[in-house]
N, C-alpha and C positions, 0 to 999 in steps of 0.2 A: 439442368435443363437439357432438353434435346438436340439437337441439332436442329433437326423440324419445325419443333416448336418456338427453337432461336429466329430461323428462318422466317416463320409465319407471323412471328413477334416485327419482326423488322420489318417488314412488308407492309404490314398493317399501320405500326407508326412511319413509316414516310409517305403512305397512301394520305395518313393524316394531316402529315406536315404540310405538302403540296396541294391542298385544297385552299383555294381562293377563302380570305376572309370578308365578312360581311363589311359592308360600307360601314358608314357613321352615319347614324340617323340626323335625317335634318333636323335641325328644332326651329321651334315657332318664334321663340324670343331671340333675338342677335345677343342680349345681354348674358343669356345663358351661357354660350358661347366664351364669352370673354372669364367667365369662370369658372369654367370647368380647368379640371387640375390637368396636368400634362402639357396645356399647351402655352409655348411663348410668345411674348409678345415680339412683334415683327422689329426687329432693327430702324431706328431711325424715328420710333413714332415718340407723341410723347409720354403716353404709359412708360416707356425703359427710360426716361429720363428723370421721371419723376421716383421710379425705382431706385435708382443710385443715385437719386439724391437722397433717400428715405435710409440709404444702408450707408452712407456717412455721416448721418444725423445721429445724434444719443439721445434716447427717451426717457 
């Protein structure tokens, strides 16, 4: 590769990088929410209680 075209490359991806990402769409359902993957549940509620209880249990 070029130099130039090193240069032009590089430019281009952190032109990319630094662009704001789109929000997270709202949703209509709050239940949706609690199950979509990625997210944890909050410290202290009782969903994470009943987690660790669920992961010292044997099925």
């Amino acid at each position: 590769m070029k130099d130039s075209q090193l240069k032009a490359l590089l430019k281009k991806t952190a032109a990319k990088a630094s662009q704001q990402k789109k929000p997270a769409r709202a949703s209509f359902d709050s239940t949706l929410d609690a199950t979509r993957a990625g997210v944890e549940p909050l410290q202290g509620t009782e969903a994470e209680e009943i987690f660790k209880e669920m992961k010292r249990r044997e099925f």
